[in-house]
N, C-alpha and C positions, 0 to 999 in steps of 0.2 A: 524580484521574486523568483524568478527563472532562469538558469544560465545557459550557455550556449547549444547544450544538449536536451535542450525538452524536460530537462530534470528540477523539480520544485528544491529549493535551496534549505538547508538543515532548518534556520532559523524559520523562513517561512511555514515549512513542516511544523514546527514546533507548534507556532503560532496557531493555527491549524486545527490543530490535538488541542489545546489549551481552548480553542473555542466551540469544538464537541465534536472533531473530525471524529470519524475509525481510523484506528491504526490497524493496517492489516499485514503481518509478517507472511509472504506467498511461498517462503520456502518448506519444506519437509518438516512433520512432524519430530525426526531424531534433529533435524538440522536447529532448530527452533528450541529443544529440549538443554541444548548446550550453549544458550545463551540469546538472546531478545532482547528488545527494546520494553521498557519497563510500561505495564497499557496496553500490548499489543493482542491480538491475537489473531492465531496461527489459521492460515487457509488457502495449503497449498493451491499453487497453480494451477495445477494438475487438474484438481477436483472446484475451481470456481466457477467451472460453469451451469455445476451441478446445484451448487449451493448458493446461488444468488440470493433464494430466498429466506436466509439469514442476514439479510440486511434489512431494515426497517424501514429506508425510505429510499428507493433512487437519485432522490435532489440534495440530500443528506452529502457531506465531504467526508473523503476516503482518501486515505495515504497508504500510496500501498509502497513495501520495498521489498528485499530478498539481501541477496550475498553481493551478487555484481552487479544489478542493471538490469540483466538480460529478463530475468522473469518478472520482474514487475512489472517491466516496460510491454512485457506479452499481457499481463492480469489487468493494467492500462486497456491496454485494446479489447481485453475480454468484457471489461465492467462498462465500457463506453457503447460496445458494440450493443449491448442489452439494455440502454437506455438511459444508465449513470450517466449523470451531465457533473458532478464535480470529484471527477478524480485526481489524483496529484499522486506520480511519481517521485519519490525521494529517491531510488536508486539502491545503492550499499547502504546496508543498517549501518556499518561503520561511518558514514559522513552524519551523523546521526551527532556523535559528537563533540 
């Protein structure tokens, strides 16, 4: 389900979203306007720790990704830090598919 870097694998992502995850795209609103993952929605990193309470339930699964890695993997430690027990890094939207 997991590869060597902490990152949830495309297919188990899927998996995931097909069984009622959130898809969360953490990059910029322009960054996000020029192309996403089909389901997702947009919240930046930046602003997640403002806006935790647009999520419905903390035990609820969350896939969060971005462009590289880098900001997920921060949105990762911001949603867990505030009590999210199922989040899942996919990493690049592009390993998506």
């Amino acid at each position: 389900m997991r590869n060597f870097i902490g990152k949830v694998s495309p297919e188990a992502a899927k998996e995931l979203v097909k069984g009622g995850a959130t898809l969360v795209d953490v990059r910029t609103a322009p960054e996000f306007a020029t192309g996403h993952i089909d389901g997702a929605v947009n919240l930046p990193v930046q602003e997640i720790g403002r806006r935790l309470r647009e999520f419905d339930d903390k035990s609820s699964p969350v896939v969060v990704y971005c462009l590289s890695g880098a900001r997920s993997a921060r949105a990762k430690r911001v949603l867990r830090s505030n009590g999210f027990t199922e989040v899942h890094d996919l990493g690049s939207f592009r390993r998506w598919r």
